[in-house]
TIRO-292654 format. One record per residue (C-alpha): residue number from 0; chain; x negated, y negated, z negated. Coordinates in nm, 3 decimals, always signed. Each point is the difference from the previous one (the first is absolute). Layout:
BEGIN
@nr NUM; kette A; x X; y Y; z Z
...
***
This chain:
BEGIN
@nr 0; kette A; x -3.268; y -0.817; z +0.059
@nr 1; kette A; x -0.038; y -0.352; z -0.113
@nr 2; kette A; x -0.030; y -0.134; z -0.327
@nr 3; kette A; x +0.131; y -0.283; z -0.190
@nr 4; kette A; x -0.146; y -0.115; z -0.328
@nr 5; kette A; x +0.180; y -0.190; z -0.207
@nr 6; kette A; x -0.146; y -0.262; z -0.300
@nr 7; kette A; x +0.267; y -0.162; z -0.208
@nr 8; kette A; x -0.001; y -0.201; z -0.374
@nr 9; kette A; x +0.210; y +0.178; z -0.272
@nr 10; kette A; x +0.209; y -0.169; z -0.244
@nr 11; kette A; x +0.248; y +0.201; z -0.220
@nr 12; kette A; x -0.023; y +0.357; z +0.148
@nr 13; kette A; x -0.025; y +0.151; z +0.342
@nr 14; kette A; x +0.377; y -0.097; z +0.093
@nr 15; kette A; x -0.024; y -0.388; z -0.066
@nr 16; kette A; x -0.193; y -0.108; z +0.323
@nr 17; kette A; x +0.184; y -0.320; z -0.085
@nr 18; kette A; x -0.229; y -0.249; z -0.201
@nr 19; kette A; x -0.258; y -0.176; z +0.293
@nr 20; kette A; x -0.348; y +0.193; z +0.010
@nr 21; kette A; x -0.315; y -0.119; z -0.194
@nr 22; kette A; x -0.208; y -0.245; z +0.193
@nr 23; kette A; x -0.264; y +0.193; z +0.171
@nr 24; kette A; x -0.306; y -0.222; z -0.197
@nr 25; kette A; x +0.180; y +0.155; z -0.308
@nr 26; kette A; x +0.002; y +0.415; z +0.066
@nr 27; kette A; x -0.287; y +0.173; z -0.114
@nr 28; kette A; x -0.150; y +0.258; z +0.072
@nr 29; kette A; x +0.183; y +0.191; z -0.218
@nr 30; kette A; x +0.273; y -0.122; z +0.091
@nr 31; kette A; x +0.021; y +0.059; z +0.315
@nr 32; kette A; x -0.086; y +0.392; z -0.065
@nr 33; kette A; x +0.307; y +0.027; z -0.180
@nr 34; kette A; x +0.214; y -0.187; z +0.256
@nr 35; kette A; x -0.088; y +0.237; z +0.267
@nr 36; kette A; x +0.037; y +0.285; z -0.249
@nr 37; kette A; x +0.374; y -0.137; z -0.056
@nr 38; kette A; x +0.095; y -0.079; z +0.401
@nr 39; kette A; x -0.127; y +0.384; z +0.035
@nr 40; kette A; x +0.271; y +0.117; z -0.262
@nr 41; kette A; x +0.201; y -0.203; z +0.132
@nr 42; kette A; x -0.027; y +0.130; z +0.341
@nr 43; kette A; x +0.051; y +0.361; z -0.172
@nr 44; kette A; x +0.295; y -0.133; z -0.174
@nr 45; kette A; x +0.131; y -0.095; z +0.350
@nr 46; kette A; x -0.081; y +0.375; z +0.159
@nr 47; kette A; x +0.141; y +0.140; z -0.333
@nr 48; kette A; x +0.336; y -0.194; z +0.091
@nr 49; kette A; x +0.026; y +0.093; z +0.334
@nr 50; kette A; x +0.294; y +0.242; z -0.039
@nr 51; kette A; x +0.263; y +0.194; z +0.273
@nr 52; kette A; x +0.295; y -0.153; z -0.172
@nr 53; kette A; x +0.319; y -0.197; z +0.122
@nr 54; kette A; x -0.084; y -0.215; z -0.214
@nr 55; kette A; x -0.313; y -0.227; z +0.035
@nr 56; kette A; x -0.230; y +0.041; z -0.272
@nr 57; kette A; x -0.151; y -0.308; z -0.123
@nr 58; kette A; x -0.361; y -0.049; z +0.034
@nr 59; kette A; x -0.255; y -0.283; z -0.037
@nr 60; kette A; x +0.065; y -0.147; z +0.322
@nr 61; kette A; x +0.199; y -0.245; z -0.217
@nr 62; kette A; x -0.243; y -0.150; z -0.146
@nr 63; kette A; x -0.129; y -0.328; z +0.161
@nr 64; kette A; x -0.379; y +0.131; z +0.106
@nr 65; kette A; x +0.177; y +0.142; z +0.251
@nr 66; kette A; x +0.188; y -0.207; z +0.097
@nr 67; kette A; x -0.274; y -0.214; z +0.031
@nr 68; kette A; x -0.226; y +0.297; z +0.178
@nr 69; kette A; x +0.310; y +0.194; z +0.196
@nr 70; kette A; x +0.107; y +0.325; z -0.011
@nr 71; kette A; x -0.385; y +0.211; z -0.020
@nr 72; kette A; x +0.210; y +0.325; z +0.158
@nr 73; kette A; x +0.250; y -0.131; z +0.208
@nr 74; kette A; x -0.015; y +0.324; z +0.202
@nr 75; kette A; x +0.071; y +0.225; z -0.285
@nr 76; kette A; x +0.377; y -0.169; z -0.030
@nr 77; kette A; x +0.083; y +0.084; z +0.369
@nr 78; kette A; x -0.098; y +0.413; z -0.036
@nr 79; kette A; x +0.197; y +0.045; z -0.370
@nr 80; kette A; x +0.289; y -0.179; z +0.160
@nr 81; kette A; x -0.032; y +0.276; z +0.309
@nr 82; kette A; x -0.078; y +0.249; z -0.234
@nr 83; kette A; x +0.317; y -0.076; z -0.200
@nr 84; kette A; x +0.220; y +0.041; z +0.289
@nr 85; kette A; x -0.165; y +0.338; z +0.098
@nr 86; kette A; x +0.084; y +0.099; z -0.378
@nr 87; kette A; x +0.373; y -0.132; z +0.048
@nr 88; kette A; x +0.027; y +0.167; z +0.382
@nr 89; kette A; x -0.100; y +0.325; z -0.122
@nr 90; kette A; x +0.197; y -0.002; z -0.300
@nr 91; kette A; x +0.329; y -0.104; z +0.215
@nr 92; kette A; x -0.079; y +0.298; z +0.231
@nr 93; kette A; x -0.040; y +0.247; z -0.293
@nr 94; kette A; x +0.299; y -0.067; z -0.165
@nr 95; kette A; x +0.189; y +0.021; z +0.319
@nr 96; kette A; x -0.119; y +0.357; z +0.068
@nr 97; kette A; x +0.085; y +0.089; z -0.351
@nr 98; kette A; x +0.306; y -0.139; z +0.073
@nr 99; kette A; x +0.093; y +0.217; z +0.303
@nr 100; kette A; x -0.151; y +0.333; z -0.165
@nr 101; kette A; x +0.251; y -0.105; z -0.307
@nr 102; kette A; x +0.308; y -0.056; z +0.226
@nr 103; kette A; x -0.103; y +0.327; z +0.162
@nr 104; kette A; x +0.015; y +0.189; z -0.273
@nr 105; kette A; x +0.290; y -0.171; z -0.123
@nr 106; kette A; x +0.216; y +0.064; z +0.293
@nr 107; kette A; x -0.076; y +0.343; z +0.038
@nr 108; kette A; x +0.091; y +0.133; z -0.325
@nr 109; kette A; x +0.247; y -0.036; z -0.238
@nr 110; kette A; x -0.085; y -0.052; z -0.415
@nr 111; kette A; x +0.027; y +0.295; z -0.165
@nr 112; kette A; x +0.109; y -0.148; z -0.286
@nr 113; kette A; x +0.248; y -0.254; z +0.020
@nr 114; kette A; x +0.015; y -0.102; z -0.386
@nr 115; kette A; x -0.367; y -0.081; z -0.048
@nr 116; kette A; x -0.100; y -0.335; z -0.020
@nr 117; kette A; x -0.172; y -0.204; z +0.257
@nr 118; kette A; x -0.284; y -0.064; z -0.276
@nr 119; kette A; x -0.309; y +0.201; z +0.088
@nr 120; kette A; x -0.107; y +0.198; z -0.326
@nr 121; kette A; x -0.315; y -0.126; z -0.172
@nr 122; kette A; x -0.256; y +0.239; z +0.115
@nr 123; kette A; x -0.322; y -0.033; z +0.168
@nr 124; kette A; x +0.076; y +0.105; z +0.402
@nr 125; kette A; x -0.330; y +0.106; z +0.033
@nr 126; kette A; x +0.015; y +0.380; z -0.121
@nr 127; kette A; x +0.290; y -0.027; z +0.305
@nr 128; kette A; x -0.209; y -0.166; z +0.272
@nr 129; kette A; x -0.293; y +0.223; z -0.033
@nr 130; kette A; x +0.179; y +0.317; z +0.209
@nr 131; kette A; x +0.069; y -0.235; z +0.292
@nr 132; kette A; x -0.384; y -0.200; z -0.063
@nr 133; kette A; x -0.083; y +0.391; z +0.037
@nr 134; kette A; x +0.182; y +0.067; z +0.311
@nr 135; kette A; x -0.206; y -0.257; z +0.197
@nr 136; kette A; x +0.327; y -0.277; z -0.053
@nr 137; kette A; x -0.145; y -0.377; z -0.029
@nr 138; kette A; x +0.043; y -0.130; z -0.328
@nr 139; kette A; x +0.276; y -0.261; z +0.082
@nr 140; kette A; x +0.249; y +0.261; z +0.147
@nr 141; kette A; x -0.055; y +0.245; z -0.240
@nr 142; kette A; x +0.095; y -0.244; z -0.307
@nr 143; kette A; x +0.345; y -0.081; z +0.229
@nr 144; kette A; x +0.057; y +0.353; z -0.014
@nr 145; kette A; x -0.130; y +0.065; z -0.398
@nr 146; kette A; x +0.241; y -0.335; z -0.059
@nr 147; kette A; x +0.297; y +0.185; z +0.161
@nr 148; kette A; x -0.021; y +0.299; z -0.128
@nr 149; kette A; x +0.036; y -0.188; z -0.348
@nr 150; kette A; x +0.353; y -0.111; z +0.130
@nr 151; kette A; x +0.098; y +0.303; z +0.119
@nr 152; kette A; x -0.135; y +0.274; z -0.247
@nr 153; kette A; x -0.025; y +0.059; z -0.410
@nr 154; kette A; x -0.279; y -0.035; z -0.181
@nr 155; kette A; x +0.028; y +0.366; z -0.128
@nr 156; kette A; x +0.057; y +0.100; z +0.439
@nr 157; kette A; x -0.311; y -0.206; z +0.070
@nr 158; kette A; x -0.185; y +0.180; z -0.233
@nr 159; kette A; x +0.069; y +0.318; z +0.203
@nr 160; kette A; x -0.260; y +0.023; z +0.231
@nr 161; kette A; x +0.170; y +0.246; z +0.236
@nr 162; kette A; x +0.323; y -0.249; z +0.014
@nr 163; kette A; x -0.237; y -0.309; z +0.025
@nr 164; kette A; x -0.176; y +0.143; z +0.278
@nr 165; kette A; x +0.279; y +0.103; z +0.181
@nr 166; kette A; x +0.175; y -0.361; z -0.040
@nr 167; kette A; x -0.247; y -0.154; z +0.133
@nr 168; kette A; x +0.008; y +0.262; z +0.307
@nr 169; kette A; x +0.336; y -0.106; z +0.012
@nr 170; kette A; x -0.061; y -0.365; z +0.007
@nr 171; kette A; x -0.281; y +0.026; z +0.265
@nr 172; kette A; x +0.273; y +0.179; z +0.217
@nr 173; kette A; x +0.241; y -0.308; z -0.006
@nr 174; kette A; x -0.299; y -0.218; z +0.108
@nr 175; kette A; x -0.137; y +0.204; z +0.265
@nr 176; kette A; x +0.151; y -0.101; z +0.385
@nr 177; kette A; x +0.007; y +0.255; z +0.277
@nr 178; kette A; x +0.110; y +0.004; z +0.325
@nr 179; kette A; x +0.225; y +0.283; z +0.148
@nr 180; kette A; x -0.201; y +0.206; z +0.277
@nr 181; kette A; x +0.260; y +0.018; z +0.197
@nr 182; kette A; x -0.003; y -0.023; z +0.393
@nr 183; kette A; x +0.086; y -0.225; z +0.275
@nr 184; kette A; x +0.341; y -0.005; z +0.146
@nr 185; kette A; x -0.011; y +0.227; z +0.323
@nr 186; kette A; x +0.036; y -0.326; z +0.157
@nr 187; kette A; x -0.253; y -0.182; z -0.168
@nr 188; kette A; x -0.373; y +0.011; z -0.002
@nr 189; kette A; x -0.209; y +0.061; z -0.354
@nr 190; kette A; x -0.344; y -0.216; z +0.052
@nr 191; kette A; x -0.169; y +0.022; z -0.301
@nr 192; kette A; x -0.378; y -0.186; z -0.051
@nr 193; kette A; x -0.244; y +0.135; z -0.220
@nr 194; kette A; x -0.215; y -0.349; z -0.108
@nr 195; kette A; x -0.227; y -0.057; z -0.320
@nr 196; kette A; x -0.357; y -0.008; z -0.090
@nr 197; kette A; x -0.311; y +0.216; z +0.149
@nr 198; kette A; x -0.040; y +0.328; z -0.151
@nr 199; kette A; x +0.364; y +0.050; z -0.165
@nr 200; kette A; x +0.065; y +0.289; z +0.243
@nr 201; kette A; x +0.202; y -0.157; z +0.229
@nr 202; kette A; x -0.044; y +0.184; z +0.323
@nr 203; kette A; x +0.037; y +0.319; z -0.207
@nr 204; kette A; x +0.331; y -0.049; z -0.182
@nr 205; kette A; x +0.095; y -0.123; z +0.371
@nr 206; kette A; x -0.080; y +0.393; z +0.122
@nr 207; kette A; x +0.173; y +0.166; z -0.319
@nr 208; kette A; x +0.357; y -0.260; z +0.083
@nr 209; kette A; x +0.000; y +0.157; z +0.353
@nr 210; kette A; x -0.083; y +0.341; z -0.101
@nr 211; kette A; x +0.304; y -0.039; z -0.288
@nr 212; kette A; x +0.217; y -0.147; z +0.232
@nr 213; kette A; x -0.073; y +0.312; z +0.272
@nr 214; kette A; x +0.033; y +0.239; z -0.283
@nr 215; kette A; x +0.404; y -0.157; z -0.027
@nr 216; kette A; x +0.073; y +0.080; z +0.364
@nr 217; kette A; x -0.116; y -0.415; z +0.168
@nr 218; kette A; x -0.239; y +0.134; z +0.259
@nr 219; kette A; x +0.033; y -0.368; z +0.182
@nr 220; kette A; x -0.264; y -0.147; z -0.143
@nr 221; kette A; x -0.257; y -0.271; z +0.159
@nr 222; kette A; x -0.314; y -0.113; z -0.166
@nr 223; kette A; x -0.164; y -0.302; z +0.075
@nr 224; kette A; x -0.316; y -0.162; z -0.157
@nr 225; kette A; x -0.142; y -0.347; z +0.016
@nr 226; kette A; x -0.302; y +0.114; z -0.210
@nr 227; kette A; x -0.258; y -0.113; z +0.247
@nr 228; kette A; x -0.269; y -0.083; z -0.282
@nr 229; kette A; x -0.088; y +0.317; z -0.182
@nr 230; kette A; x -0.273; y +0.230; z +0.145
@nr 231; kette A; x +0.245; y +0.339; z +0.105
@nr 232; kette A; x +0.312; y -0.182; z -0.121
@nr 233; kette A; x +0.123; y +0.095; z +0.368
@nr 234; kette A; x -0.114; y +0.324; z +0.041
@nr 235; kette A; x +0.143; y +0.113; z -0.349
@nr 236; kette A; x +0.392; y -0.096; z +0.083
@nr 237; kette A; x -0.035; y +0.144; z +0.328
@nr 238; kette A; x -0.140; y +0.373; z -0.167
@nr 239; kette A; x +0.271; y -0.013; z -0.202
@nr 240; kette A; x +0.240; y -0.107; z +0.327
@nr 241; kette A; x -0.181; y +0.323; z +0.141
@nr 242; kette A; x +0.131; y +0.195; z -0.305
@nr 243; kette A; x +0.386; y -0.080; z -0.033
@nr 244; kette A; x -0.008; y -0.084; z +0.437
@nr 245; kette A; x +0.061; y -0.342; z -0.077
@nr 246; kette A; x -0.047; y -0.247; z +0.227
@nr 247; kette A; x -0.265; y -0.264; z -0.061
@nr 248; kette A; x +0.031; y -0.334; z +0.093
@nr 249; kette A; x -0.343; y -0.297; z -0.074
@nr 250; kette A; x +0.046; y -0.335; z +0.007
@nr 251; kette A; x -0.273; y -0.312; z -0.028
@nr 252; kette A; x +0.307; y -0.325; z +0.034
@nr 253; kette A; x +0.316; y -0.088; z -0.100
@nr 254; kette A; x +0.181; y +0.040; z +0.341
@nr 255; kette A; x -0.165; y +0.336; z +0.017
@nr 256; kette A; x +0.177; y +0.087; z -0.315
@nr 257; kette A; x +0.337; y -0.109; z +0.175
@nr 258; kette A; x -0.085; y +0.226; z +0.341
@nr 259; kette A; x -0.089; y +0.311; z -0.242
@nr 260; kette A; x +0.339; y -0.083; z -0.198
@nr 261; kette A; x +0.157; y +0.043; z +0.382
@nr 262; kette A; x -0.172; y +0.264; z +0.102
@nr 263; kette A; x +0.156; y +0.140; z -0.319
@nr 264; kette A; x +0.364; y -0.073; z +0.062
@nr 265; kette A; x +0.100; y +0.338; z -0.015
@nr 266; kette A; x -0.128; y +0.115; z -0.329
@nr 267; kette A; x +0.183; y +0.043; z -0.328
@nr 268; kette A; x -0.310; y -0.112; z -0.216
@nr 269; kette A; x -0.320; y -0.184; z +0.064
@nr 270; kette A; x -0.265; y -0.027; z -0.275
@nr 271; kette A; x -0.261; y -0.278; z +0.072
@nr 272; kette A; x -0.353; y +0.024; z -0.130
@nr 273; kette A; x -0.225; y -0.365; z -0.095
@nr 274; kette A; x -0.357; y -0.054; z -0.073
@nr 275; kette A; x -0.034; y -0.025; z -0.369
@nr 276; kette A; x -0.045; y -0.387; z -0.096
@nr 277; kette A; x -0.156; y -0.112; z -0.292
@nr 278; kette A; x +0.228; y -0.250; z -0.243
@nr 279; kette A; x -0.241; y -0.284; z -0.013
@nr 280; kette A; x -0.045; y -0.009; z +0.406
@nr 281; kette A; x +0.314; y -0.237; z +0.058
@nr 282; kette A; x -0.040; y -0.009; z +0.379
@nr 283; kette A; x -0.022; y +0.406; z +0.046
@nr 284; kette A; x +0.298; y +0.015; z -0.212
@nr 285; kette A; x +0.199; y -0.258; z +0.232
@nr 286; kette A; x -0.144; y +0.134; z +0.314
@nr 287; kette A; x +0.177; y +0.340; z -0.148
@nr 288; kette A; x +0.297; y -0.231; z -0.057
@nr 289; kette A; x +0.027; y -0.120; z +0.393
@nr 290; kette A; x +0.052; y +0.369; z +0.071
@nr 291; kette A; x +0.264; y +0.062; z -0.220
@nr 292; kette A; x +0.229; y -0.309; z +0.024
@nr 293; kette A; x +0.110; y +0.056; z +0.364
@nr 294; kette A; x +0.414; y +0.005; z +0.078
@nr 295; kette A; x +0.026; y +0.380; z -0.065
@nr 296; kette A; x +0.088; y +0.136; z -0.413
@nr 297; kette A; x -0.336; y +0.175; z -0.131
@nr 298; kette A; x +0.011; y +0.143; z -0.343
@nr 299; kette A; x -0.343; y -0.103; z -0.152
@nr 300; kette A; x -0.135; y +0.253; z -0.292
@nr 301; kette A; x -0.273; y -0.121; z -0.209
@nr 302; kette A; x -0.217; y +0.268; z -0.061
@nr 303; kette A; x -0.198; y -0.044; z -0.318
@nr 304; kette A; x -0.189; y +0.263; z -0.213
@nr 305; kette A; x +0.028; y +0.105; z -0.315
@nr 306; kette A; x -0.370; y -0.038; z -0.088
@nr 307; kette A; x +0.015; y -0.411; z +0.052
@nr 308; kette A; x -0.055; y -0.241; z -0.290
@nr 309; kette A; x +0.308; y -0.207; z -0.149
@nr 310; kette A; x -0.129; y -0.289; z +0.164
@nr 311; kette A; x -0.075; y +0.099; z +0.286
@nr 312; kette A; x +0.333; y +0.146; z +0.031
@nr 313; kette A; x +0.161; y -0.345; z -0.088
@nr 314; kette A; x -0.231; y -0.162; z +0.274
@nr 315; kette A; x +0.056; y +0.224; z +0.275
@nr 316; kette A; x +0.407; y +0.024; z -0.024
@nr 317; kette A; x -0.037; y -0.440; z -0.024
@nr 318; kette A; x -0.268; y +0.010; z +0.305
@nr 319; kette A; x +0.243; y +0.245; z +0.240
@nr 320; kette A; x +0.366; y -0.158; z -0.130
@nr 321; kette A; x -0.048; y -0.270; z +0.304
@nr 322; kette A; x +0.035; y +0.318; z +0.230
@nr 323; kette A; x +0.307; y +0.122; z -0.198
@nr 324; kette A; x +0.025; y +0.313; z -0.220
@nr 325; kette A; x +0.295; y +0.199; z +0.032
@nr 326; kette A; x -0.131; y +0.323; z -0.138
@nr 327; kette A; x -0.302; y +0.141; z -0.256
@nr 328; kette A; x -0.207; y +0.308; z +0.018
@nr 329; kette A; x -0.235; y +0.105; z -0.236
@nr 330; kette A; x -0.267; y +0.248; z +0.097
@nr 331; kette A; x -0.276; y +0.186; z -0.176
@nr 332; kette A; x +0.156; y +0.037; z -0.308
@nr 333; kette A; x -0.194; y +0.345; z -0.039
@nr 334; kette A; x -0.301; y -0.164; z -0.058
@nr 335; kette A; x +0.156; y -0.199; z -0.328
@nr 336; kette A; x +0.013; y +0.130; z -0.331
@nr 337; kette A; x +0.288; y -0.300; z -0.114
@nr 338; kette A; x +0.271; y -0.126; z +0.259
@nr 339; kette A; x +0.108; y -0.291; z -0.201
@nr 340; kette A; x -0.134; y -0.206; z +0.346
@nr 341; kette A; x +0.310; y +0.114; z +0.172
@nr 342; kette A; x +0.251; y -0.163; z -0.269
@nr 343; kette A; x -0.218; y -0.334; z +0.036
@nr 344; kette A; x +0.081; y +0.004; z +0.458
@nr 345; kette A; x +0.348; y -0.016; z -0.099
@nr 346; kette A; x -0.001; y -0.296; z -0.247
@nr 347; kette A; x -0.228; y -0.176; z +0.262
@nr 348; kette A; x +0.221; y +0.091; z +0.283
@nr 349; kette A; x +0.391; y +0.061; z -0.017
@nr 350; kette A; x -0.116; y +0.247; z +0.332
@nr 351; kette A; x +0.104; y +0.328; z -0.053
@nr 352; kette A; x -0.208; y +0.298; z +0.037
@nr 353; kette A; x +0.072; y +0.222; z +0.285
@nr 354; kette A; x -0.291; y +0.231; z -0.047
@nr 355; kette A; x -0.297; y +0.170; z -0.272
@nr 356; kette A; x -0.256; y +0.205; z +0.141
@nr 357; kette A; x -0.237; y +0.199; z -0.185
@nr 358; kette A; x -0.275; y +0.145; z +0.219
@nr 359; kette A; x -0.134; y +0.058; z +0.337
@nr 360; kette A; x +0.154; y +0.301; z +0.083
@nr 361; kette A; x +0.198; y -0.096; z +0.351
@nr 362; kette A; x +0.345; y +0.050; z -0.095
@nr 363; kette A; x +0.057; y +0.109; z -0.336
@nr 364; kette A; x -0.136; y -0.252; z -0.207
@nr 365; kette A; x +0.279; y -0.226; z +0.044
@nr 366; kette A; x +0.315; y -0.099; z -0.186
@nr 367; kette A; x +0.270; y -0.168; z +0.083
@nr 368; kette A; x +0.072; y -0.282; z -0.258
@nr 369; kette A; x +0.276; y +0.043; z -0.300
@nr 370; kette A; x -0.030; y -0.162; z -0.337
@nr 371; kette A; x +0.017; y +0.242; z -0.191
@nr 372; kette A; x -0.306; y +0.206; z +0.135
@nr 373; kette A; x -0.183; y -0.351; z -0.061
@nr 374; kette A; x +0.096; y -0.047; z -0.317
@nr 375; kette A; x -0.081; y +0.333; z -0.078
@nr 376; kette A; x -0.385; y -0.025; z +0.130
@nr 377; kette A; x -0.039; y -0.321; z -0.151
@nr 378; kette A; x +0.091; y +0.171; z -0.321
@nr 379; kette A; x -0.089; y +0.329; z -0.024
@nr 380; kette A; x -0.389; y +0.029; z -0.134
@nr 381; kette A; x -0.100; y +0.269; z +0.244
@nr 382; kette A; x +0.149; y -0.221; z +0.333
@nr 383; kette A; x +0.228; y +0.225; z +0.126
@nr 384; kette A; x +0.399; y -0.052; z -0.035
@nr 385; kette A; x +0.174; y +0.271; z -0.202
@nr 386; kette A; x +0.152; y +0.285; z +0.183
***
């Protein structure tokens, strides 16, 4: 990178760049060591200084060698000034979630105690947040649920681990969204896409919604699949089209989405099938997208599992919002030993869930969405829902 080296005459201390430098005949030596010794602090000084603050700090660029020289870092002001508003943006968007979880809660239950006072008690919150921390709940949500419960319950009933526990299941319950599995008018047509990442199971919760569906007396089911990237992607809806004699229908375009669609006029309920896409591969994603946003309604369900990172969650719901979410599902939550992941969808996404699944097995390990089951496996240690 390059350097700049800076030689300057002190007079009065390393602040008072103000009295004109020595004449160069005059600096020794010695001199001169020390002046570079004090531009060096004083660069230090300056790094020191350098704070993420709204309000500037104040650094030696005031004194006149600079002014004389220029600004020696001139980049260094443009990235803190980006950096800041990063800091800010991510703040804003925090305190808005928080918000929303609050209201949530809020709105879905009444205080239990009318005559306490809106004071929160002085007590450390973090004896309270460690349950949810332990439940797999990010840290931000969980203190918006610790902070509640300090509204809403007694010091001596949030000492009770047993009641604490099951507030907080309660709580959870009010935040969770789900959507009613309940089918299409006998004059309307269900079509219901499954869309999301590679390797969430998408193709297989596809095969356990038809089998479900069968098992509640719809037998008029079409499958179609415009999975035309994965080796066997094909061949694995059509064995399970074999299975339940469901017809299968593949499609490489758009308009042959639209004559599959037609082909399928008759049927009560068509699940579509896509190639998995990965969230940082913007034109797959709106490729997927050009499918989806013909004339015709098409519930799309982001599939996401269980087993995903935070971020990643909060990066694939932003990536596959331009396609439009109108429904979650959360697979694989077998393989998890904390479900706290599930909690975090639904303050990324005001989606609600319409299905869990919790193992291969082709169709029982499925589950129609309801909050309290969710609440329940977030909460309960051994990830299962009380019977």
């Amino acid at each position: 990178k390059p350097m700049l080296e800076i030689t300057a005459a002190v007079d009065g201390g390393i602040r008072k760049f103000r009295q004109p430098a020595q004449p160069k005949s005059t600096v020794t030596t010695k001199t001169a060591s020390k002046m570079q010794e004090t531009a060096a602090a004083s660069m230090m000084t300056y790094n020191r200084t350098m704070t993420i603050d709204k309000t500037p700090a104040k650094t030696v660029t005031d004194c006149s060698v600079f002014d004389r020289v220029g600004d020696p870092l001139p980049d260094i002001h443009e990235e803190v000034s980006e950096l800041k508003e990063i800091v800010l943006k991510l703040t804003e968007n925090i305190s808005e979630k928080q918000n929303t979880t609050w209201q949530r809660l809020s709105s879905g239950r009444k205080t239990r105690d009318s005559s306490s006072p809106d004071t929160s008690p002085a007590v450390s919150l973090d004896q309270y947040i460690t349950p949810l921390l332990e439940r797999g709940i990010n840290l931000d949500t969980a203190r918006t649920i610790a902070e509640f419960s300090e509204k809403e319950l007694s010091d001596h009933d949030r000492d009770d681990n047993v009641l604490l526990s099951s507030f907080y299941t309660d709580s959870i319950e009010d935040i969770i969204e789900v959507a009613p599995d309940e089918p299409a008018a006998p004059s309307e047509q269900r079509r219901i896409a499954f869309i999301g990442p590679t390797g969430v199971g998408k193709t297989t919760t596809l095969a356990k919604v038809a089998a479900s569906h069968m098992a509640k007396g719809i037998k008029s089911i079409g499958l179609i699949t415009i999975d035309t990237y994965r080796i066997a992607a094909i061949e694995q809806l059509k064995v399970y089209g074999k299975i339940m004699r469901l017809p299968v229908e593949v499609v490489i375009s758009p308009d042959q989405l639209q004559d599959a669609l037609d082909k399928f006029h008759d049927k009560e309920l068509i699940l579509i099938d896509t190639a998995g896409r990965s969230p940082r591969d913007h034109l797959s994603i709106n490729e997927l997208g050009s499918y989806l946003s013909g004339g015709i309604p098409i519930e799309k369900h982001l599939v996401l599992s269980a087993t995903t990172r935070e971020e990643e969650i909060c990066q694939i719901i932003d990536r596959f919002s331009p396609i439009g979410i109108d429904h979650t599902i959360v697979t694989k939550i077998d393989e998890c030993d904390t479900l706290g992941i599930i909690l975090d969808v639904q303050t990324q996404t005001p989606a609600p869930f319409s299905y869990i699944t919790n193992g291969q097995r082709v169709p029982e390990d499925i589950m129609v969405a309801e909050s309290r089951m969710i609440a329940e496996l977030i909460m309960t240690p051994e990830g299962s829902p009380t019977p």
